[in-house]
MARBA-3410 file (N, C-alpha, C, O; in Angstrom, 1 decimal):
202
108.7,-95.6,-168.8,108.9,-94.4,-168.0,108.9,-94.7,-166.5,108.1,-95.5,-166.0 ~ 110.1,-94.1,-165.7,109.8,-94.4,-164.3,108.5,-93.8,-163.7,107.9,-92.8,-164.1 ~ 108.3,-94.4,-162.7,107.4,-93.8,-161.8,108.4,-92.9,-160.9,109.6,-93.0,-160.7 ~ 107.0,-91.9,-160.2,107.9,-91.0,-159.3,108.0,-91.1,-158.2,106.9,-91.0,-157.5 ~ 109.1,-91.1,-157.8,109.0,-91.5,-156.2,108.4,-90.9,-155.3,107.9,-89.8,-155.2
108.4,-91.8,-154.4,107.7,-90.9,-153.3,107.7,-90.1,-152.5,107.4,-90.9,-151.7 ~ 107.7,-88.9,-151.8,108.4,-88.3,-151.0,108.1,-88.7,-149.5,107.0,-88.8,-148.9 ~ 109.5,-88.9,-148.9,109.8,-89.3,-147.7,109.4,-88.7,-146.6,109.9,-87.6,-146.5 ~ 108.3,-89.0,-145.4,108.0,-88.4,-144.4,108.1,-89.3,-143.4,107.7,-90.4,-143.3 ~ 109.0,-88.0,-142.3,109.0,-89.3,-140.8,107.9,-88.9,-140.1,107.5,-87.7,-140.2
107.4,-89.7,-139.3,106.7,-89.1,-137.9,106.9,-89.6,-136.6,107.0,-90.8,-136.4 ~ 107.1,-88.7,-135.7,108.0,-89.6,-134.1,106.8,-88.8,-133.1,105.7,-88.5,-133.6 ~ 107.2,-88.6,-131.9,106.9,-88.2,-130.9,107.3,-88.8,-129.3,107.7,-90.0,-129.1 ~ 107.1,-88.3,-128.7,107.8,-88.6,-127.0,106.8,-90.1,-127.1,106.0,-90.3,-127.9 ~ 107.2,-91.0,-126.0,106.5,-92.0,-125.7,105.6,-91.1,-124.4,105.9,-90.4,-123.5
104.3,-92.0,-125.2,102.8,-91.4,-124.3,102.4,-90.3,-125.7,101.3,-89.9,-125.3 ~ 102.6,-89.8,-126.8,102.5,-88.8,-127.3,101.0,-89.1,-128.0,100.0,-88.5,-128.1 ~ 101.8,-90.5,-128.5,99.8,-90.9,-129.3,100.5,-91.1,-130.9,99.7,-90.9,-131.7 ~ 101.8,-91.3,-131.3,102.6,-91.6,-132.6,101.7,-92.6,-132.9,101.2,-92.7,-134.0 ~ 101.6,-93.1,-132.4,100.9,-94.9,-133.4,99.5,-94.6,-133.3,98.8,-95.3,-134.0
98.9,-93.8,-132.5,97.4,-93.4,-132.9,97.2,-93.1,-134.4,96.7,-93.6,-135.4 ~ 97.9,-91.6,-134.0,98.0,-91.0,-135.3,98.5,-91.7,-136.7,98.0,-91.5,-137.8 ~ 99.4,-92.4,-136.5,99.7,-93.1,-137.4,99.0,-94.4,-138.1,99.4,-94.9,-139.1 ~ 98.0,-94.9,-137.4,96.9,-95.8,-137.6,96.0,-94.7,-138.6,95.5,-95.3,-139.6 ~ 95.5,-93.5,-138.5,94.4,-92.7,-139.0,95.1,-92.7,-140.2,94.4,-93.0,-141.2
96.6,-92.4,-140.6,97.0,-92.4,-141.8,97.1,-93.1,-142.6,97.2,-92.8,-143.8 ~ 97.0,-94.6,-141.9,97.0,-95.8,-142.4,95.8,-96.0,-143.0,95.7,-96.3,-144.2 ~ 94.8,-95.9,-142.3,93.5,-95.4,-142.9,93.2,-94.6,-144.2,92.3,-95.1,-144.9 ~ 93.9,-93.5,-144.5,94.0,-93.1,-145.5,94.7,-93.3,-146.7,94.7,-92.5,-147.7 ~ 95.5,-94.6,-146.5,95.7,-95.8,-147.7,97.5,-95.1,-147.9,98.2,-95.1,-148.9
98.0,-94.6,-146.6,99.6,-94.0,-146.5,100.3,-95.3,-145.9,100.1,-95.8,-144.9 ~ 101.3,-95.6,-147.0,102.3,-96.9,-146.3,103.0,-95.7,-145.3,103.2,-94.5,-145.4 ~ 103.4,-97.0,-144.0,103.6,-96.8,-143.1,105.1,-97.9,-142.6,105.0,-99.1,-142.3 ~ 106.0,-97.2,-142.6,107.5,-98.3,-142.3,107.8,-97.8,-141.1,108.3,-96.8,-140.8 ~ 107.3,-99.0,-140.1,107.7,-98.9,-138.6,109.0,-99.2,-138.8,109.4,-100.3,-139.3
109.9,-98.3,-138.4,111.1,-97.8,-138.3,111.6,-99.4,-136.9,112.1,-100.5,-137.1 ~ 111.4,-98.7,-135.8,111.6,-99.6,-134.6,111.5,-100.5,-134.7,112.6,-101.1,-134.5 ~ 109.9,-101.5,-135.2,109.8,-102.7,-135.1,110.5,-103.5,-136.3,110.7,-104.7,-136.3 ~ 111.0,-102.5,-137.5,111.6,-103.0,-138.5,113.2,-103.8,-138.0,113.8,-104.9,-138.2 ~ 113.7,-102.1,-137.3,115.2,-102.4,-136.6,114.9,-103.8,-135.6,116.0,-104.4,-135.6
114.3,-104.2,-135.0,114.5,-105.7,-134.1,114.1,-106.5,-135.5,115.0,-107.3,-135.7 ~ 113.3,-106.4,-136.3,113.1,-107.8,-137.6,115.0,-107.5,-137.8,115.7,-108.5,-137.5 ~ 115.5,-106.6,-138.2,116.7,-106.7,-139.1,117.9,-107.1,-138.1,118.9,-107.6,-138.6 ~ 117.9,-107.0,-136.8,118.6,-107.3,-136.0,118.7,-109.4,-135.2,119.3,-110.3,-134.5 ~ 117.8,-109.2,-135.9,117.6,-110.5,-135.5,117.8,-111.7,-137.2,118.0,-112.9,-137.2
117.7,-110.9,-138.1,117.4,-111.9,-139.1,118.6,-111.5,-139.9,119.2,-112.6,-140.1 ~ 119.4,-110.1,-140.6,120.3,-109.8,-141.1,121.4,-110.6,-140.9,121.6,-110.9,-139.7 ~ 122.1,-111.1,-141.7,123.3,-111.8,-141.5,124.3,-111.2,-141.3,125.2,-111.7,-140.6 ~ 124.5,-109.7,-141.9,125.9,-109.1,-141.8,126.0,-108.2,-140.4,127.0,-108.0,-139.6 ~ 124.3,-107.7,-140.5,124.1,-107.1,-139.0,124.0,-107.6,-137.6,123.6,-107.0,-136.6
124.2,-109.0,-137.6,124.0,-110.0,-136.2,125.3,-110.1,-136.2,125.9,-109.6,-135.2 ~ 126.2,-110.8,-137.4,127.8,-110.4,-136.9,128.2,-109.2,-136.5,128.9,-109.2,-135.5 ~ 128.1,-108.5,-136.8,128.7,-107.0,-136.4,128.2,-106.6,-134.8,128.8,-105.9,-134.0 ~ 127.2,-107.1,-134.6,126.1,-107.2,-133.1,126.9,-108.0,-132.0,127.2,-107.7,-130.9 ~ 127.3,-109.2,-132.7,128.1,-110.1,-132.3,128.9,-110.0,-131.7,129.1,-110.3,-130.5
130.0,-109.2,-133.0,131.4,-109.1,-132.7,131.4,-107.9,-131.9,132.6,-107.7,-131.7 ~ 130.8,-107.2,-131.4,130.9,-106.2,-130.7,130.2,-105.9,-129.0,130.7,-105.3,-128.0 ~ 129.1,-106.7,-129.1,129.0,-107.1,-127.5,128.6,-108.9,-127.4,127.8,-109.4,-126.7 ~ 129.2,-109.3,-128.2,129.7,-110.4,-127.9,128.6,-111.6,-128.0,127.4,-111.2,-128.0 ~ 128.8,-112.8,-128.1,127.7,-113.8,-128.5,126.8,-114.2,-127.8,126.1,-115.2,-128.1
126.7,-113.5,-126.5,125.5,-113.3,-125.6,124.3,-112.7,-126.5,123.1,-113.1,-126.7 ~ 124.9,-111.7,-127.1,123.8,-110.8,-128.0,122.7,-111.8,-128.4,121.6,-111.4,-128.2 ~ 122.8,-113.4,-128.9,121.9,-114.3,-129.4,122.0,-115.2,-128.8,123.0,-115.7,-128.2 ~ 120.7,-115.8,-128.8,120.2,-116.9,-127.9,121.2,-118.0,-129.3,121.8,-117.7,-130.3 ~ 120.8,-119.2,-128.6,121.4,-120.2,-129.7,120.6,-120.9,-130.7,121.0,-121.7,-131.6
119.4,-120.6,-130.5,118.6,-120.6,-131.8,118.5,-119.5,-133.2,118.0,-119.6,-134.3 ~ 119.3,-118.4,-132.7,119.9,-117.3,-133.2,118.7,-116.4,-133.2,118.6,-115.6,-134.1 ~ 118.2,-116.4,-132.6,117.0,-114.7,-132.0,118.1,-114.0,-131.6,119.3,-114.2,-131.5 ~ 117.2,-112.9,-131.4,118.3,-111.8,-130.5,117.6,-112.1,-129.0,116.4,-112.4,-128.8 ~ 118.6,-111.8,-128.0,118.8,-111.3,-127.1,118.5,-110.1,-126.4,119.4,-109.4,-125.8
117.0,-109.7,-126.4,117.0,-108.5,-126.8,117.2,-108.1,-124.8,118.0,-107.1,-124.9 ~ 116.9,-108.3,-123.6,117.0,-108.3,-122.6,118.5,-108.3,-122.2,118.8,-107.5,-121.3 ~ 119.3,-109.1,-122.7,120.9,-109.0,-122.9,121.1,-107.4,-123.3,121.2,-106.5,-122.5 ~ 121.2,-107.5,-124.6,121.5,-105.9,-125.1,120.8,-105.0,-124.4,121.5,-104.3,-123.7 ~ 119.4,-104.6,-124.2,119.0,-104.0,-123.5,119.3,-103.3,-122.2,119.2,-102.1,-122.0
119.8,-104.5,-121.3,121.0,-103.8,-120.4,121.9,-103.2,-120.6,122.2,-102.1,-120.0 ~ 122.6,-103.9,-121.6,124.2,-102.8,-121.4,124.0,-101.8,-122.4,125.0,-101.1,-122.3 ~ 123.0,-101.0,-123.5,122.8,-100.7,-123.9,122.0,-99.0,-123.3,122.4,-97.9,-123.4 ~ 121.2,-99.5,-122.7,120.6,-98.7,-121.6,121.3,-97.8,-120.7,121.1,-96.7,-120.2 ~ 122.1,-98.9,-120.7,122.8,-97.6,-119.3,124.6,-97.2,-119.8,125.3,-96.6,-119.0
124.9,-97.4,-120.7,125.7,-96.6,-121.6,125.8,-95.9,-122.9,125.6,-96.4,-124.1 ~ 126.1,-94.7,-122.4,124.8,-93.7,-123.7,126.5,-94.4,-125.1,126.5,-95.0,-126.2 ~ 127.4,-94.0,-124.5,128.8,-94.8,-125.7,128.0,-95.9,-126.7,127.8,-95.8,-127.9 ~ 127.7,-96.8,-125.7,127.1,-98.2,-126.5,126.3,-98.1,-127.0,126.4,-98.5,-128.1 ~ 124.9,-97.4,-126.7,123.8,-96.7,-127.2,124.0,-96.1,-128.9,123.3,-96.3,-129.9
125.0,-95.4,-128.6,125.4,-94.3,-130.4,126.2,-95.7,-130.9,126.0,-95.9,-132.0 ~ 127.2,-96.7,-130.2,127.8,-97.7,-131.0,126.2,-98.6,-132.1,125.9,-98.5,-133.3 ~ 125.6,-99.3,-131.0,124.9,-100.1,-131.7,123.9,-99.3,-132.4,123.3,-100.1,-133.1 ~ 123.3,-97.7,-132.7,122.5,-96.9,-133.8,123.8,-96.8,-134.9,123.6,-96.7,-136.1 ~ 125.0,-96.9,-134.3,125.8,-96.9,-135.8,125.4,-98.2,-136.9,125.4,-98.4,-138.1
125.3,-98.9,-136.1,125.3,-100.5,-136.8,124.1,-100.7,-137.5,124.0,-101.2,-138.6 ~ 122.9,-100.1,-136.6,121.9,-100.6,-137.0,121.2,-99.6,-137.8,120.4,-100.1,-138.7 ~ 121.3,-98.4,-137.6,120.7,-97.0,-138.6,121.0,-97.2,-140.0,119.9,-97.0,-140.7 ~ 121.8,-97.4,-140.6,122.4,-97.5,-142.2,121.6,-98.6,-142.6,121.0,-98.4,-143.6 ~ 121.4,-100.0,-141.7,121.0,-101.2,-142.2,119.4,-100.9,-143.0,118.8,-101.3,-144.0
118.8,-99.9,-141.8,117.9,-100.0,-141.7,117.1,-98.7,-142.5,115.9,-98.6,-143.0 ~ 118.0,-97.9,-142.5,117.7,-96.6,-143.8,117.8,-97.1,-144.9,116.9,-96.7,-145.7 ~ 118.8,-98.1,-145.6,119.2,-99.0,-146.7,117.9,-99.9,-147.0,117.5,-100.3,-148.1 ~ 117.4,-100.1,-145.9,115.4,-101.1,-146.1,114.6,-100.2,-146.3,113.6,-100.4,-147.0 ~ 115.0,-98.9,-145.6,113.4,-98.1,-145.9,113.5,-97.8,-147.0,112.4,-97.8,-147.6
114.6,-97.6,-147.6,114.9,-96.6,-149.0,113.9,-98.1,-150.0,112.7,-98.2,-150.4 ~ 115.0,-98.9,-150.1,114.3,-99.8,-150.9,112.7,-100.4,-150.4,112.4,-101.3,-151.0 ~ 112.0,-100.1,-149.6,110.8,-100.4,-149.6,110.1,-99.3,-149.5,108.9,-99.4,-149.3 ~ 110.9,-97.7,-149.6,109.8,-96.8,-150.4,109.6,-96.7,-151.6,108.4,-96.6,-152.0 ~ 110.6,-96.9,-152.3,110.4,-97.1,-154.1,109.5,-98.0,-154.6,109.0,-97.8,-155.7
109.2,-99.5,-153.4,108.6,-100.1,-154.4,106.7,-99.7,-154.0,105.7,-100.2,-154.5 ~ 106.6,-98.7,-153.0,105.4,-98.0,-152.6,104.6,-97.3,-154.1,105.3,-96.8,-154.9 ~ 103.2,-97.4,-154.3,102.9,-96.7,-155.1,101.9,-95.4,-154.2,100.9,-95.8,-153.6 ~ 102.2,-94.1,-154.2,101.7,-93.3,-153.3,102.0,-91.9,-153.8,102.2,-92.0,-155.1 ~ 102.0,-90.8,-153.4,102.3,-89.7,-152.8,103.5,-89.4,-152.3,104.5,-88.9,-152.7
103.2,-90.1,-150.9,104.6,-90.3,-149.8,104.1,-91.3,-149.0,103.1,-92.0,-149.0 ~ 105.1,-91.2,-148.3,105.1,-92.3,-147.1,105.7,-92.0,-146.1,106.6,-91.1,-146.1 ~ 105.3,-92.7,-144.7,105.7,-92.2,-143.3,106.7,-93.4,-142.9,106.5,-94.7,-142.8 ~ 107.7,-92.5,-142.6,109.0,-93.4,-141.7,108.6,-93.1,-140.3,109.0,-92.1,-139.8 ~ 107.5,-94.2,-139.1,107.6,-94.0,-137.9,108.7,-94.1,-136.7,108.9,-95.2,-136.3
109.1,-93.4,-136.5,110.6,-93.7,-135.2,110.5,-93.0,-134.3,110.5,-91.8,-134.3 ~ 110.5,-93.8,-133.2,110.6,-92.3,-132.0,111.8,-91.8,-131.6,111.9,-90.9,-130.8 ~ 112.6,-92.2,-132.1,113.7,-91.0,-131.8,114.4,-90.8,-133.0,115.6,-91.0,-133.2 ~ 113.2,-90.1,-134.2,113.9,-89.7,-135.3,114.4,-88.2,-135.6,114.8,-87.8,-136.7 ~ 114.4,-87.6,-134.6,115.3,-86.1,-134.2,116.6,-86.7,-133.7,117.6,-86.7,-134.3
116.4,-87.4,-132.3,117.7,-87.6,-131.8,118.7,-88.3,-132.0,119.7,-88.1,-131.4 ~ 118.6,-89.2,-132.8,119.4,-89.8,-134.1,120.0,-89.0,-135.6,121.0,-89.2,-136.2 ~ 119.2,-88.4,-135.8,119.4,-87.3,-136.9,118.8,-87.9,-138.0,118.9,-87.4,-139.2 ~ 118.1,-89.1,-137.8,117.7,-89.6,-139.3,116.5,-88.6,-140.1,116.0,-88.7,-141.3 ~ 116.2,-87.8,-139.3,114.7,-86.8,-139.7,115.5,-86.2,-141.0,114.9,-86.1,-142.0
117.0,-85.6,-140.9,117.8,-85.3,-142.2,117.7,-85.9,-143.1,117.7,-85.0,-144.0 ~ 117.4,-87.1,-143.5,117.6,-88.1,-144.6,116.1,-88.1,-145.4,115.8,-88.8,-146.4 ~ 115.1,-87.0,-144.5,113.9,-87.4,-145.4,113.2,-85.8,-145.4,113.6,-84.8,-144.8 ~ 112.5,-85.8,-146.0,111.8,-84.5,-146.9,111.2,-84.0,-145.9,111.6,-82.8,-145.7 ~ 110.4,-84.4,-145.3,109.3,-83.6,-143.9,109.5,-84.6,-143.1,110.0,-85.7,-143.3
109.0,-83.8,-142.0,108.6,-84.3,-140.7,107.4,-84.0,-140.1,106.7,-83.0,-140.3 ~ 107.1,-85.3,-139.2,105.9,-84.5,-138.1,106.0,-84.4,-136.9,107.1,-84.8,-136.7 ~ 105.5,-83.9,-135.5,106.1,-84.4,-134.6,104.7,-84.4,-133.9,104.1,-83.3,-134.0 ~ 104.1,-85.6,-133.1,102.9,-85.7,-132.6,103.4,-85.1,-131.1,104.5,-85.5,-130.7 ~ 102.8,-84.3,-130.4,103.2,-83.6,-129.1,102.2,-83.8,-128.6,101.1,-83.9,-129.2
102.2,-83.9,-126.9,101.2,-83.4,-125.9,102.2,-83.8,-124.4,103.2,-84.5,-124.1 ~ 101.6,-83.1,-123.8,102.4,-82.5,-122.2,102.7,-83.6,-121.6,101.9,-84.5,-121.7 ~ 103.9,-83.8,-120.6,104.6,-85.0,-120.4,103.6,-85.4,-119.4,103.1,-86.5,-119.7 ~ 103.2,-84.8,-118.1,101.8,-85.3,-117.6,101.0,-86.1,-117.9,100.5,-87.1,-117.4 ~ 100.7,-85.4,-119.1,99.5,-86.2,-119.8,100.1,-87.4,-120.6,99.2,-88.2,-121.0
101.3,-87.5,-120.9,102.0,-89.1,-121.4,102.0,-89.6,-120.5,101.5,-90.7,-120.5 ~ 102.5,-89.3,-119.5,103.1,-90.0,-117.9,101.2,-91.0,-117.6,101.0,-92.1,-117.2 ~ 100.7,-90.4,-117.8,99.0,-91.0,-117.5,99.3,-91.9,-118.4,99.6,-93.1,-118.1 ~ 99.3,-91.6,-119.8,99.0,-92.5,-120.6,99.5,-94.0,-120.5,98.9,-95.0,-120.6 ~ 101.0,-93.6,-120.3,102.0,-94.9,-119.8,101.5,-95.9,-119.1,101.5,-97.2,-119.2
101.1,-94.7,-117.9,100.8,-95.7,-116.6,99.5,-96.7,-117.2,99.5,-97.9,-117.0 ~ 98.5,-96.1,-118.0,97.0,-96.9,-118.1,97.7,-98.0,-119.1,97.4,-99.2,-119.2 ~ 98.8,-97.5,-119.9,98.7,-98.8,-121.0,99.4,-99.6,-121.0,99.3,-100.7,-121.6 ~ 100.8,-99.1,-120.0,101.6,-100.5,-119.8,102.0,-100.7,-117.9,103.1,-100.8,-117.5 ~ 100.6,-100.7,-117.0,100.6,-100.8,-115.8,101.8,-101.2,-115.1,102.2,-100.8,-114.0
102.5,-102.6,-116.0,103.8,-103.3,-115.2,104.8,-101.7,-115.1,105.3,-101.2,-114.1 ~ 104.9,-101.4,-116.3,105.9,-100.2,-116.4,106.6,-99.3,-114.9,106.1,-98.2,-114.7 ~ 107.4,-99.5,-114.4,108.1,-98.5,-113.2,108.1,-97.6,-113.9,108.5,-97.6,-115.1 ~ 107.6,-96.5,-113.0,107.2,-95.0,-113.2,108.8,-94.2,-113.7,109.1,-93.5,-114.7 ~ 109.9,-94.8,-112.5,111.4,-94.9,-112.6,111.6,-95.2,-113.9,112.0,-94.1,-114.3
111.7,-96.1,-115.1,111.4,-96.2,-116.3,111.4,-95.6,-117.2,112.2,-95.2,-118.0 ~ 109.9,-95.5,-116.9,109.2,-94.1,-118.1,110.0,-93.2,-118.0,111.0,-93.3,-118.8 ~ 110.0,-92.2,-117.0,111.2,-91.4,-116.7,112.3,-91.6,-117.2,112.6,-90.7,-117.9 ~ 113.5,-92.6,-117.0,114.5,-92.6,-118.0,114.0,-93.1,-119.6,114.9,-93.2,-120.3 ~ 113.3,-93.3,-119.9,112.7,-93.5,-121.1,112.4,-92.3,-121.8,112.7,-92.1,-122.9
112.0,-91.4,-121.1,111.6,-89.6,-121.5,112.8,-88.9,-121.5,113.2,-88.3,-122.4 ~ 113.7,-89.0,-120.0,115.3,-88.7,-120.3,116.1,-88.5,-121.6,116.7,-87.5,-121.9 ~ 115.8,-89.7,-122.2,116.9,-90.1,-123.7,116.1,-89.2,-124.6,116.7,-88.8,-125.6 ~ 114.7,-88.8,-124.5,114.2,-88.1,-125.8,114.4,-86.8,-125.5,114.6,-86.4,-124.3 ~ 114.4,-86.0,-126.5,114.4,-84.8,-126.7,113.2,-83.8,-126.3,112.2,-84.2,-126.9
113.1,-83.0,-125.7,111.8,-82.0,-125.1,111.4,-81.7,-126.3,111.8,-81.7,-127.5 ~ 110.1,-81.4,-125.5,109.1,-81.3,-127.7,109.2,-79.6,-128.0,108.5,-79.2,-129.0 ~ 109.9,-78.8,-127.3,110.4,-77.4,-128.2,111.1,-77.8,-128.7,111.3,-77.1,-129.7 ~ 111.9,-78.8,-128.6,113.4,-78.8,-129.6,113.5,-79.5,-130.9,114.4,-79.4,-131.7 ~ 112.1,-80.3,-130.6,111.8,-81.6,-131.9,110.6,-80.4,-132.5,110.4,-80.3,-133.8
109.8,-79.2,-131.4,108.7,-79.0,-132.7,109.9,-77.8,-133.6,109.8,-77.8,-134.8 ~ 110.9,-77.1,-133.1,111.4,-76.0,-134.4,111.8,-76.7,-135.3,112.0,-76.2,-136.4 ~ 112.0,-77.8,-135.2,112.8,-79.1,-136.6,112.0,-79.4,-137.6,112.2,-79.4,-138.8 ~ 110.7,-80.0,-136.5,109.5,-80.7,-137.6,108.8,-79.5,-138.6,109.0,-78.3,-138.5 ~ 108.0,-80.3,-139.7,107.3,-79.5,-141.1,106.3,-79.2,-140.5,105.8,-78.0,-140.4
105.9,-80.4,-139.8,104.3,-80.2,-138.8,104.1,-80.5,-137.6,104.5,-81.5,-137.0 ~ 103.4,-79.4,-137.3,103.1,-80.3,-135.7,102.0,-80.3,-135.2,101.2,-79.3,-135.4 ~ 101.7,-81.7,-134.4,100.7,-82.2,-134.5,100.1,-82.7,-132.9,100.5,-83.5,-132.1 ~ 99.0,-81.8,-132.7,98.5,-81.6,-130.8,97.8,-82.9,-130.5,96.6,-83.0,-130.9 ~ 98.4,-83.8,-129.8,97.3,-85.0,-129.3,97.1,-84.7,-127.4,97.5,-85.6,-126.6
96.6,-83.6,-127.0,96.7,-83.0,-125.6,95.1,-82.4,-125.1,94.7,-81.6,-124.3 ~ 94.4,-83.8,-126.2,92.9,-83.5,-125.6,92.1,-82.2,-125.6,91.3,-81.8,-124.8 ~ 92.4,-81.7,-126.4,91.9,-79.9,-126.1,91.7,-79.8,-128.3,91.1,-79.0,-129.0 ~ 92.6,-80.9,-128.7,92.2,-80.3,-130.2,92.0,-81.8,-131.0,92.7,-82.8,-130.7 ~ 91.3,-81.8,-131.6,91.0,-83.4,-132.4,91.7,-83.7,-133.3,91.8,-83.0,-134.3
92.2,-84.8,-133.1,93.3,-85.6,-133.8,92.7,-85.0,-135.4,93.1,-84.0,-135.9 ~ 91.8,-86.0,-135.9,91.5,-86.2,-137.5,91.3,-85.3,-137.9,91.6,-85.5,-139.1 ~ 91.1,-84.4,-137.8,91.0,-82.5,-138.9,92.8,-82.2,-138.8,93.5,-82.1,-139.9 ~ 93.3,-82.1,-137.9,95.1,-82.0,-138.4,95.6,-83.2,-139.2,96.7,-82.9,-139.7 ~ 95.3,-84.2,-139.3,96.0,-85.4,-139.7,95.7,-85.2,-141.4,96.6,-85.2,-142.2
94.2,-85.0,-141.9,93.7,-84.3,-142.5,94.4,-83.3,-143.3,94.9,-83.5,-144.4 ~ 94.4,-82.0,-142.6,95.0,-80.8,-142.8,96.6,-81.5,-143.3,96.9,-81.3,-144.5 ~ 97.6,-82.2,-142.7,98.7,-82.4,-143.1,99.0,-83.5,-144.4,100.1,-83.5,-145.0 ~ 97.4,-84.7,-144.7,97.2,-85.3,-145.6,97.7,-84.5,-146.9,98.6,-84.5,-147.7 ~ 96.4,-83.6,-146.4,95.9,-82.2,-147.7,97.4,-82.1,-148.4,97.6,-82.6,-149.5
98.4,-81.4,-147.6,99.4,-80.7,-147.7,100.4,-81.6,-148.6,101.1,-81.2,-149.5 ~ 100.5,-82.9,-148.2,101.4,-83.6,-148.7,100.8,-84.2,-150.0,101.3,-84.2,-151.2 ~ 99.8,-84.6,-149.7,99.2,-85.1,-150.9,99.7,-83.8,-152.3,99.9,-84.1,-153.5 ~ 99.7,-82.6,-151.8,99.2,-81.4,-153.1,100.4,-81.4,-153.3,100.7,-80.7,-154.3 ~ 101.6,-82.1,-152.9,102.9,-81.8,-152.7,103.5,-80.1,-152.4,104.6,-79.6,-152.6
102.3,-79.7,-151.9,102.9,-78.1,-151.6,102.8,-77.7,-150.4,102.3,-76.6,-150.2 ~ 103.3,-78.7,-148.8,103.3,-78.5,-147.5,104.0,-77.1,-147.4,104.1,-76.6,-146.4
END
């Protein structure tokens, strides 16, 4: 008899939001967790079909000659043309939904969380059952930034918040939403949203 799959949940949030806090407490609660992001640089760097295509498209700067990626290369021209930007999510989004899929199935669980921070403005939040969206006031990220990655230009963060989407527009999308803005405690909602998925009746 098969087993039954699991049901697919993403969770994202603005950078500064507290996504990977939150997402450590779930981890805690024995929820596989597929970093989305840090997955997309493993597949960009090691895929065979997706480094040619990387390649052939901004050209063989893309890789050092030990065949890493280039990630400071791409990063530039990447960054500052939103064109190139939607080119290389075309390349790399399918590769990398194509891994989550097959490394949810072989999960034994409930569900599991797809983490991405830009899983609204990509559209990949479509591709999966629920969502969450960790929120708190850009202020209060803009602090967080500054204490956790001091080198970071303030100029930066800022276009870094630019490319995401404001959190009214990610919270009417998401299943849940989830306040990391100091005024409500993390673990009783993480909890509360466990509850919900676990009973399979969010």
């Amino acid at each position: 008899m098969n087993k039954p799959k699991p049901v697919l949940v993403g969770i994202s949030g603005g950078i500064g939001a507290g996504k990977t806090l939150v997402t450590k407490i779930f981890t805690l609660l024995d929820v596989p967790v597929y970093n989305a992001d840090e997955k997309a640089r493993w597949l960009m760097a090691h895929q065979k079909g997706l480094k040619s295509e990387i390649s052939s498209v901004f050209g063989a700067q893309s890789y050092f000659q030990d065949g890493s990626l280039n990630r400071k290369f791409l990063a530039d021209k990447v960054f500052a043309d939103p064109i190139l930007t939607k080119k290389i999510n075309s390349l790399v989004h399918p590769v990398v939904q194509a891994d989550f899929r097959e490394w949810a199935g072989k999960q034994n669980s409930k569900y599991v969380l797809k983490e991405a921070a830009l899983l609204f403005e990509t559209g990949s939040f479509k591709e999966l059952e629920f969502t969450i969206h960790v929120t708190a006031p850009k202020q209060l990220r803009m602090e967080r930034i500054k204490q956790r990655d001091p080198h970071r230009p303030e100029t930066q963060i800022v276009q870094i918040m630019e490319k995401q989407w404001d959190d009214p527009k990610k919270n009417e999308l998401a299943d849940f939403i989830l306040y990391n803005d100091n005024s409500r405690l993390v673990i009783p909602q993480v909890l509360q949203i466990h509850k919900a998925l676990q009973s399979g009746t969010p």
